[in-house]
LOVEXNU-543195 format. One line per 2 residues: their letters; for each residue x, y, z of C-alpha. Coordinates in steps of 0.001 Angstrom, whole numbers, padded with zeros to 6 digits. Example, Ala and Ser with C-alpha at 12.3 -4.5 7.8 and 13.67 -1.06 7.14 Angstrom:
// LOVEXNU-543195
as> 012300:-004500:007800  013670:-001060:007140
END
This chain:
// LOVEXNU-543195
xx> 023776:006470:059313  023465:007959:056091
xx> 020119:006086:055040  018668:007326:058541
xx> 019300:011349:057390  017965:010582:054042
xx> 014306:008642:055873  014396:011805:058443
xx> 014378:014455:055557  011877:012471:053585
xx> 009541:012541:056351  010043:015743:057743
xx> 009603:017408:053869  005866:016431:053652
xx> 005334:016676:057034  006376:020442:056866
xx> 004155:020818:053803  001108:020738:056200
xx> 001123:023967:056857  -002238:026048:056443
xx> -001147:029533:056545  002276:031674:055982
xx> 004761:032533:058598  003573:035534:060882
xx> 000079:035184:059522  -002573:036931:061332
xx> -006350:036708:061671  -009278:039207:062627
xx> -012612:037952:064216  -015217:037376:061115
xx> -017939:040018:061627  -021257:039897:059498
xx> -021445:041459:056728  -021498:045180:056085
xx> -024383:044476:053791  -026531:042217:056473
xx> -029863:041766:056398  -031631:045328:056978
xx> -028757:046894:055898  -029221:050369:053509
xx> -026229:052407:053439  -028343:054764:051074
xx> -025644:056712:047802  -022108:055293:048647
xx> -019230:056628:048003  -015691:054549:048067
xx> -012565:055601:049221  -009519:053257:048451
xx> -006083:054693:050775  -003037:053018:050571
xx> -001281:052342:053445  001713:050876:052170
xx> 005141:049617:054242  007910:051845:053074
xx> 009792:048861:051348  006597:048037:049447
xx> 007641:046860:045948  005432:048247:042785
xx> 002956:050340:044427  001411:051806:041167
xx> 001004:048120:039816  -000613:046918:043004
xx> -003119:050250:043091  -004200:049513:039820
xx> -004867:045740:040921  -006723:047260:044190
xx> -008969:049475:042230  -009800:047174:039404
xx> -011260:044782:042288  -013164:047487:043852
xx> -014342:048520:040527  -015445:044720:039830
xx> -017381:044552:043085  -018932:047925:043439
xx> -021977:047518:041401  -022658:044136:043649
xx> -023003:046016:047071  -026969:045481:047383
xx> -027549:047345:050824  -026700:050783:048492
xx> -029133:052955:046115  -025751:053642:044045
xx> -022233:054050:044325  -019299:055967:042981
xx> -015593:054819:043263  -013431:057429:043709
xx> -009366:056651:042896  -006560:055490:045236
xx> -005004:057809:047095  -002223:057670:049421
xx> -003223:059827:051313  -007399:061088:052195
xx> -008032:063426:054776  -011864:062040:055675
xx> -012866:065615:056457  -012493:066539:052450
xx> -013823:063516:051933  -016865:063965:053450
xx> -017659:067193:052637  -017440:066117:049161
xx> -019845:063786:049594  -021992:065379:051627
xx> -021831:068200:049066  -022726:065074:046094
xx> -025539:063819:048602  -023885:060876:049385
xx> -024749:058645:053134  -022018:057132:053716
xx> -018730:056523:053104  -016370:053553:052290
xx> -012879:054006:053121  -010657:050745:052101
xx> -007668:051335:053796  -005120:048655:051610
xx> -002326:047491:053917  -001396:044275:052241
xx> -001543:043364:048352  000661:041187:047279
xx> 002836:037303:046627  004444:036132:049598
xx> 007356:033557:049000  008586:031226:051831
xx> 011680:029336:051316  013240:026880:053622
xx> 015708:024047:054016  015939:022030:051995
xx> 013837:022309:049525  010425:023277:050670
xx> 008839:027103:048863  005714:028075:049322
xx> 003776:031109:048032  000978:032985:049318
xx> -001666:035538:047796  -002369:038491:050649
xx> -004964:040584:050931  -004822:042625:054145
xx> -007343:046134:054062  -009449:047414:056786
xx> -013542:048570:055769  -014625:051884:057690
xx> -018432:052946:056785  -018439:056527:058275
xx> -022055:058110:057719  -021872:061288:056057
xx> -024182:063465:058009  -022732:062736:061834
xx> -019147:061749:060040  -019260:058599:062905
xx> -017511:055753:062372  -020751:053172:062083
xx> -018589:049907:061111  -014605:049281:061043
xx> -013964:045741:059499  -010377:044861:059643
xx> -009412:042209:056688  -006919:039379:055567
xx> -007143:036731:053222  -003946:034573:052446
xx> -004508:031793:050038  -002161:029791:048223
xx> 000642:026885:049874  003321:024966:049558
xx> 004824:024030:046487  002042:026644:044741
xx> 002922:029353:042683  001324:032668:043065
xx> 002489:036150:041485  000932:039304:040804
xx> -001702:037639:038296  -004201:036269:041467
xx> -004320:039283:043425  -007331:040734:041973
xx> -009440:037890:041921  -008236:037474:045590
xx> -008771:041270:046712  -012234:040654:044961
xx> -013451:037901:047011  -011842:039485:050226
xx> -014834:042493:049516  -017447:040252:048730
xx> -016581:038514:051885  -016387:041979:054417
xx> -019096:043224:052145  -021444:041086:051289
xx> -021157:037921:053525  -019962:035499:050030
x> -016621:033325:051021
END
């Protein structure tokens, strides 16, 4: 009896390692690219917002992750004759927003609404962990002149697995490839 519990948890261990994504995982529909072909979104300015849960863990840490990414990526968005990154905020009201950058001559706007920016840890019986990378934001380009809402790109990348350890030190690397991808079209 006993060697049959041992052969079931032996089997069930690797066959529970097969999963591709975390628990309660979600998905959005890919869209192309903000940046497609034809694309000119003219001056750009970007707006990171936080949007965080109100149990979120280290928020100043994971702003200064977020904005170091959208730094990094900024100067790559092709489809714009320049662009200014403006800091985190918790809060943005779009109508300032807009009026300062229709006042700086900007087109359009990028608000990154951040959701999601953090290590996810799974743990389960009996000995199976798991840890996760996730990047969850959603893209509104508003143009400046009409203020309408031209694109909204919700995001989430989750990489990592089981018996993988992720922390904080992956996330920008991770936040920076989620842009590229919603921005630019590069997995």
């Amino acid at each position: 009896m006993r060697l049959r519990w041992i052969a079931a948890v032996l089997l069930l261990v690797p066959a529970s390692a097969c999963a591709s994504a975390p628990p309660g995982a979600e998905s959005f529909p890919t869209q192309a690219p903000l940046c497609g072909p034809g694309s000119a979104l003219g001056k750009v300015v970007i707006t990171p917002v936080t949007r965080w849960r109100p149990d979120q863990k280290e928020p100043e840490v994971r702003e200064a992750i977020a904005q170091k990414a959208i730094e990094a990526v900024a100067p790559a968005i092709s489809c714009a004759s320049s662009v200014t990154v403006l800091p985190i905020a918790a809060n943005s009201t779009s109508a300032v927003t807009l009026a300062a950058a229709r006042k700086d001559g900007a087109k359009t706007v990028l608000f990154i609404r951040i959701d999601e920016l953090g290590p996810i840890a799974v743990l389960s019986f009996p000995a199976l962990w798991s840890t996760w990378s996730d990047v969850k934001f959603t893209l509104d380009a508003v143009d400046v002149q009409s203020s309408a809402n031209v694109r909204s790109i919700p995001h989430r990348r989750q990489k990592g697995g089981t018996f993988e350890i992720r922390g904080l030190g992956p996330l920008q690397d991770e936040m920076e490839a989620a842009l590229k991808d919603v921005i630019l079209g590069v997995r």
